[in-house]
C-alpha positions in Angstrom: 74.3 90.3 93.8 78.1 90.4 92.9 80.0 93.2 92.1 79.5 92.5 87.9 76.1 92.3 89.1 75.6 95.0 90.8 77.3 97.2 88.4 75.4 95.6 85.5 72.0 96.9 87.3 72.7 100.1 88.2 73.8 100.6 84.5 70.4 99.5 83.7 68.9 101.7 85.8 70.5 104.4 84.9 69.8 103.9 81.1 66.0 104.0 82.0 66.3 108.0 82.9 65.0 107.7 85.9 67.3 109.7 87.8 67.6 112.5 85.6 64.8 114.6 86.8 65.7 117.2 89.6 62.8 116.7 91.7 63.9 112.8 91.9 67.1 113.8 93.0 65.9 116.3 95.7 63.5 113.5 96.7 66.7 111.5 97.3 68.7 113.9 99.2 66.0 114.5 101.2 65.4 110.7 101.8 69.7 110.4 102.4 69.6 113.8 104.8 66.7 112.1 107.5 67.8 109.0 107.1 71.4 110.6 108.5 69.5 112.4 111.0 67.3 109.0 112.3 71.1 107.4 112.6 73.1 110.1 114.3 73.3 107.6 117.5 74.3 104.5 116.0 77.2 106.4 113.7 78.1 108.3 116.3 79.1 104.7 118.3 80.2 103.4 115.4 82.6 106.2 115.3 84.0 105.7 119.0 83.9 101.9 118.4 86.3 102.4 115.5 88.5 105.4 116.1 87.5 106.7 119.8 85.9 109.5 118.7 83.6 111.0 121.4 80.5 112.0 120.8 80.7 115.8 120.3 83.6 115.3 117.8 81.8 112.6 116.0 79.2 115.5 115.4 81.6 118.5 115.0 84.1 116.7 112.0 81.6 113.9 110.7 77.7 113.8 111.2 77.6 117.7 111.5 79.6 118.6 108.4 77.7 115.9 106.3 74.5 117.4 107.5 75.5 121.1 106.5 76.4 119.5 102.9 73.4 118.0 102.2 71.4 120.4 103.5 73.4 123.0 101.2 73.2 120.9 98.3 69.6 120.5 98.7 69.2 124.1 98.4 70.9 124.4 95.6 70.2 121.4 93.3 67.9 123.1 91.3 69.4 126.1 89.8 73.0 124.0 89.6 71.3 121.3 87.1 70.2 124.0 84.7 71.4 124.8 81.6 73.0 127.9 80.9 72.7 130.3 78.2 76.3 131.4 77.0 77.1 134.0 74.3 77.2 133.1 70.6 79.5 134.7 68.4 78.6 136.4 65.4 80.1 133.9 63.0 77.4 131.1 63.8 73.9 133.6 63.7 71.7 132.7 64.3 71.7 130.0 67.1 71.8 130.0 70.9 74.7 128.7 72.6 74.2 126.8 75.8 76.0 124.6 78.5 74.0 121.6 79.8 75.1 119.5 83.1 75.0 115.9 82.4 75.7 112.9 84.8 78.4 110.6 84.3 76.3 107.7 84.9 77.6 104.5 86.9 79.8 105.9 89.6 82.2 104.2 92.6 83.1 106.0 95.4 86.0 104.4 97.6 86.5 106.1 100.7 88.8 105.8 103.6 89.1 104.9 107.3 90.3 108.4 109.3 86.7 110.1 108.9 84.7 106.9 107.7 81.3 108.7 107.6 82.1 112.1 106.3 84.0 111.5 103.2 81.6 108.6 102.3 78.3 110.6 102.3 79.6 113.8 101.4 80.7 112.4 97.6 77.8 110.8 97.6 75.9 114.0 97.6 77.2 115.3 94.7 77.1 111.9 93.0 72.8 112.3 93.7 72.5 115.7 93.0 74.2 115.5 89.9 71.8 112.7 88.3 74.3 109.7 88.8 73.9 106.3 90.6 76.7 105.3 92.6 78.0 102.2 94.1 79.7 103.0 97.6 82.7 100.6 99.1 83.8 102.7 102.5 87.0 100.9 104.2 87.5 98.0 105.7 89.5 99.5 108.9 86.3 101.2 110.1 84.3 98.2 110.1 81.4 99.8 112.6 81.0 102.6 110.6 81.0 100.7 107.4 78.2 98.2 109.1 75.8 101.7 109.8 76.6 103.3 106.8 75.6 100.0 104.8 72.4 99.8 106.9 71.7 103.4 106.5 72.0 103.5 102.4 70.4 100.0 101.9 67.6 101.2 104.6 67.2 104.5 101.5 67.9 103.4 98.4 67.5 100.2 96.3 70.9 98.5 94.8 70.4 99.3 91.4 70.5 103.1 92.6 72.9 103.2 95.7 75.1 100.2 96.2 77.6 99.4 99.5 79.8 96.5 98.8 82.5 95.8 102.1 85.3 94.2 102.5 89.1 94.8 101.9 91.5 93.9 99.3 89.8 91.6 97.3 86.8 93.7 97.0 88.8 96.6 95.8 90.3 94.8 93.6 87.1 93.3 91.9 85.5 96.7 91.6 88.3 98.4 90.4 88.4 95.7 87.4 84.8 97.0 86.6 83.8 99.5 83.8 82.4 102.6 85.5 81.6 105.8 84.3 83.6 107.9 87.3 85.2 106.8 89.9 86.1 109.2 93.1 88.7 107.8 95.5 89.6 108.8 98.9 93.0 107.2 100.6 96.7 106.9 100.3 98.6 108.0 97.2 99.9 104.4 96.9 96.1 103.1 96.6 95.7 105.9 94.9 98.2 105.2 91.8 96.8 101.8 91.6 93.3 103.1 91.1 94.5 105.7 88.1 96.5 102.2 86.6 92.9 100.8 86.3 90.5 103.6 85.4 93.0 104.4 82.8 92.3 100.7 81.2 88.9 102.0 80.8 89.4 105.7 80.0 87.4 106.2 82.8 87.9 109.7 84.7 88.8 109.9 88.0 89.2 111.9 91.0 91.8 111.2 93.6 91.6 113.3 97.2 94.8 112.0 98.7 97.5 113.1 101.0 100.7 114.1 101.7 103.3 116.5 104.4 101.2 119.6 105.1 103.8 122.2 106.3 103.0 124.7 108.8 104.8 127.9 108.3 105.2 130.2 111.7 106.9 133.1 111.0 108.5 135.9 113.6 105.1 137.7 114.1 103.0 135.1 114.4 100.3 135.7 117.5 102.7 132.1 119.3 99.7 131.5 122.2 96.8 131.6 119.7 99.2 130.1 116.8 99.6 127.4 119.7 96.2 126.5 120.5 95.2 126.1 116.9 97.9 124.4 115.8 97.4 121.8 118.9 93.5 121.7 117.9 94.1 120.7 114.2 97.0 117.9 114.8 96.0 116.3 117.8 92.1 115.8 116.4 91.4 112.7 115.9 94.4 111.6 117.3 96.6 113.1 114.3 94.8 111.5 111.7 93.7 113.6 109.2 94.8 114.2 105.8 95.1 118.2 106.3 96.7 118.2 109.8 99.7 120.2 109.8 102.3 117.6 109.2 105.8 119.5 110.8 105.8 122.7 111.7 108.8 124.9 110.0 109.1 127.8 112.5 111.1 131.2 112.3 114.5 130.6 114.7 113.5 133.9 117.0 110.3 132.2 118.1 110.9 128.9 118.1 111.2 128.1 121.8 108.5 130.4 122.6 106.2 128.1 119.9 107.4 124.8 121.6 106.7 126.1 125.3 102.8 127.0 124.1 102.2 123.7 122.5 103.4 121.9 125.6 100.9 124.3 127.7 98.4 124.0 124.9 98.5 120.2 125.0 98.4 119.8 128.5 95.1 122.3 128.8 93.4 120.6 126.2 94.2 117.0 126.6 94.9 117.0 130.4 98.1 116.1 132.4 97.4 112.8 131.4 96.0 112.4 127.3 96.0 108.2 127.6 93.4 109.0 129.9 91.6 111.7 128.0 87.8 109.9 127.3 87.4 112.3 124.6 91.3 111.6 122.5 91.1 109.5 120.3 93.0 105.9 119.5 95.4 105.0 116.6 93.0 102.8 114.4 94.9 99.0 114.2 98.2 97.7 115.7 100.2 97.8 112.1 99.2 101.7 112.5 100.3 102.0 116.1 103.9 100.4 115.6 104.5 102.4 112.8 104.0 105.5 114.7 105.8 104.8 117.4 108.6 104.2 114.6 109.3 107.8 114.0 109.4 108.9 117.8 112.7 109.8 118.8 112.6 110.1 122.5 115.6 112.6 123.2 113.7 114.9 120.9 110.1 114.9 122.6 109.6 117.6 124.3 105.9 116.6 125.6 104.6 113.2 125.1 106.7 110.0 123.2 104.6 107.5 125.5 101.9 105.4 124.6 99.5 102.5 125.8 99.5 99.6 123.2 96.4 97.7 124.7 94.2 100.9 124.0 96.2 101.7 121.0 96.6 105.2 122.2 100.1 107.6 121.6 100.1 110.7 123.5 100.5 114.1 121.9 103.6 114.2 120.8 106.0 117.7 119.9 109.5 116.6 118.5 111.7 119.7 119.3 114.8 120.4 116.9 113.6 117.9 114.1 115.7 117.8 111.2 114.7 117.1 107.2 116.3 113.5 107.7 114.5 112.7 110.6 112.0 109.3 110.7 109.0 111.4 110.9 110.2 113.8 107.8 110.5 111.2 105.4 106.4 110.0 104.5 102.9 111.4 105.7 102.9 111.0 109.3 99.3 110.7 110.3 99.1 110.0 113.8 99.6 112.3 117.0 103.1 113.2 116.6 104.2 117.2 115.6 108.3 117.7 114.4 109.3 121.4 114.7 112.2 122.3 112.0 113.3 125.8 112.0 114.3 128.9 109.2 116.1 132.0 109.3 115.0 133.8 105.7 112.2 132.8 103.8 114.3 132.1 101.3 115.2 129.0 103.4 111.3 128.0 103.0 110.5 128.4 99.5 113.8 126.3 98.5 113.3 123.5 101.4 109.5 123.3 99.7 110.5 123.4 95.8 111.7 120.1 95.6 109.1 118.1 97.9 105.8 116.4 96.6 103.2 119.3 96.9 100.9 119.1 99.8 97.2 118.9 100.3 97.0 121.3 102.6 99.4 124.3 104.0 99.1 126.6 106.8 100.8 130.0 107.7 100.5 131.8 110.4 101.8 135.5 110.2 100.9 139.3 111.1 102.6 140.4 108.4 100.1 140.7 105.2 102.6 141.4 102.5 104.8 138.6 103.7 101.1 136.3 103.2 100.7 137.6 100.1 104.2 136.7 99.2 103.9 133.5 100.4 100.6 132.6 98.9 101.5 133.3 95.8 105.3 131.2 95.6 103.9 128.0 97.1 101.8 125.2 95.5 98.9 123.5 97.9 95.9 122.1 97.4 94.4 124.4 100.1 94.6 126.1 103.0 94.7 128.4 105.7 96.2 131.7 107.1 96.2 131.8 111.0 94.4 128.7 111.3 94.5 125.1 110.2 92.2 122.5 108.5 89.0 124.8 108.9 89.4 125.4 104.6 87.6 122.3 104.1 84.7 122.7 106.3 82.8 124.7 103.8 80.5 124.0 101.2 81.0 127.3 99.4 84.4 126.3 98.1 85.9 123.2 96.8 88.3 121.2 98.6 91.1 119.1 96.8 94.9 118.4 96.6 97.6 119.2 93.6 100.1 117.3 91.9 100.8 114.2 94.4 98.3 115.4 96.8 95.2 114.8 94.2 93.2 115.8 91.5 90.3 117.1 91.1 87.9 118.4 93.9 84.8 118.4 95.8 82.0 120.6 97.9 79.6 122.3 97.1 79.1 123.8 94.0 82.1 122.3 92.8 81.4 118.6 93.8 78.3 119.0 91.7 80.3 119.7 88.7 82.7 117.2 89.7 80.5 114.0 88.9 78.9 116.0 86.1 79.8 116.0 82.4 79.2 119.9 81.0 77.6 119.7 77.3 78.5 122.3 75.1 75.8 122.7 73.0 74.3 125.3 69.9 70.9 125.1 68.9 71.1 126.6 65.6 68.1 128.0 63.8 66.2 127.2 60.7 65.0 130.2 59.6 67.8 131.4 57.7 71.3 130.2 56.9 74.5 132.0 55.9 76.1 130.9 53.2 79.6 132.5 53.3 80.8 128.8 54.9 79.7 126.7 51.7 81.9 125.6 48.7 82.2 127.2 46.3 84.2 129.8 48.4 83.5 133.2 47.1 86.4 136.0 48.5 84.4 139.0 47.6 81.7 140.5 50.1 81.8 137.1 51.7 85.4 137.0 52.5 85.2 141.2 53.9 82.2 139.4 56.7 84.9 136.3 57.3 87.3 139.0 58.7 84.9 141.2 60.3 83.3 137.8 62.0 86.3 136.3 62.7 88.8 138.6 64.4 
């Protein structure tokens, strides 16, 4: 079928009803979560083929975490898609007042190259659980996992239901000219602007999980070694590229070579004398990538790392010491395995150096001081985040995960990427049995106007 095609039948489909009742979507979810399980091999190669990934972290950042949402959202299905009995005010006795989950209908889900397999199937939970069908169009720079993850959905569902379309540009393109009823996108915010310039032709309602500079705040007493090893863990996965990695680090003055001296040892420990060589670190995922990396390395300023092996499109862990705001690597998202360290004296110095920059997807602060977190937490903008730890946030299904402003819009998980591809009818079911007048013309101000006030106050 083509893409008009495609759309046109699961628009059909969906007009029949048929996946409106909950025990059809369980039965799906339940199909989706085995069907993950039977696969775990072959996306777990598809995985290495594409990005390096090793095994374990295939399973600890994509296979694992997709399992623990469906799993969750399987549990929880149920009592989401009820309705819910809400209070009804006095004025409009007697009636009940209720709020009713709905699906959208027709939804696309676009979703990106870094973690191919996670943020495909995870949407697409919520997209089933929620009643909707959905067609699915993962990137074309993770072409193995792309190949599985069309096997796996065709081997599940049937077209009209769940729908994979590959390809690159021109397939984006053709869907994006489509009438859907949602559309959840996953990728850079300059994809990401072109996708709101469409969906707006159609009115259609969107949700964009995009990017942007995640600072890392260490301040003066900040646990350095274990502020080290975390911060190492959650840039250098996946060989930097990851929406929430900590982008820079802005560190307090009076621990900054102390910070830079960790992540050196930290690097070293967990990536070996030698990280090219590391089977388990990953690789940069296309040559265009690669050069532009190695773009924003300043060699003078590396204080580990700056090399890199171009035939296994690997760059080693790299820590830029005395970075400054006009630095190559301060100017965009870096995503890839390089870490610029900027320093502060007064966190006055923070709060202004932040006011004026696109707001982040994630942020991170590490601190032993709790009323200086509390301060901090409450005079910055994220989408999420983290206090003595990174990235971890969105590795939960119990709370939504999402960016703000230029980061995103909307969010997902859980609970809350239920509600995200549902529609919440507002609805009063108002009784027969009698019927107050005091609403009907002829108005009359007497005893009818005293119970307007007292209704209405």
């Amino acid at each position: 079928m083509t893409i008009q095609e495609t759309v046109a039948a699961q628009r059909r489909y969906f007009h029949t009803g048929a996946t409106l009742p909950v025990a059809f979507r369980l039965e799906m979810l339940r199909r989706l979560r085995g069907a993950v399980k039977r696969y775990e091999t072959d996306i777990a190669r598809a995985l290495t083929a594409d990005l390096g990934k090793s095994a374990y972290e295939g399973f600890m950042c994509e296979i694992g975490l997709t399992l623990t949402e469906l799993t969750w959202t399987l549990k929880h299905t149920r009592s989401l898609a009820r309705e819910h009995t809400v209070h009804t005010p006095l004025a409009q006795f007697a009636a009940r007042s209720y709020q009713k989950p709905s699906p959208y209908g027709v939804t696309l889900i676009m979703s990106p190259w870094n973690y191919p397999f996670l943020l495909t199937i995870d949407p697409l939970a919520g997209a089933i659980a929620a009643g909707n069908t959905a067609v699915v169009k993962p990137s074309a720079y993770s072409p193995a996992t792309s190949a599985v993850i069309a096997k796996l959905l065709k081997e599940c569902f049937p077209p009209e239901y769940v729908a994979v379309v590959t390809g690159g540009r021109q397939e984006n393109a053709a869907l994006l000219e489509q009438k859907f009823d949602f559309v959840f996108f996953t990728g850079s915010q300059t994809v990401g602007k072109e996708v709101l310039r469409h969906t707006a032709e159609h009115l259609t309602p969107a949700v964009l999980e995009l990017g942007g500079k995640s600072p890392c705040i260490v301040d003066a007493t900040a646990k350095i070694p274990l502020a080290a090893r975390r911060i190492a863990f959650g840039k250098f996965l996946n060989c930097g590229q990851t929406c929430v990695a900590p982008d820079y680090v802005l560190c307090h003055k009076s621990v900054k070579d102390r910070l830079v001296k960790e992540l050196c040892r930290q690097i070293q420990t967990q990536y070996g004398d030698d990280p090219l060589q590391n089977p388990d670190y990953g690789k940069i995922v296309n040559e265009k990538h690669f050069d532009r990396l190695l773009g924003l390395i300043e060699p003078e300023k590396a204080a580990i790392g700056g090399h890199s092996d171009r035939d296994a499109l690997r760059i080693a862990p790299t820590v830029l010491d005395n970075a400054a705001w006009d630095d190559p690597a301060m100017a965009d998202e870096i995503f890839g395995p390089i870490l610029p360290i900027l320093t502060f004296d007064r966190f006055e110095e923070v709060y202004a150096a932040l006011a004026d920059r696109p707001l982040p997807l994630a942020f991170y602060l590490f601190s032993e001081d709790r009323a200086r977190i509390r301060q901090v937490m409450n005079r910055t903008r994220f989408g999420g985040g983290c206090v003595n730890d990174v990235i971890i946030h969105l590795a939960t299904s119990e709370m939504g995960f999402g960016g703000v402003g230029e980061s995103g819009m909307g969010a997902y998980h859980g609970k809350i990427g239920f509600e995200t591809f549902s529609h919440t009818k507002s609805i009063v079911d108002k009784k027969t049995w009698m019927d107050l007048p005091m609403r009907y013309q002829p108005y009359r101000k007497g005893i009818y106007g005293k119970l307007l006030h007292l209704f209405l106050r």
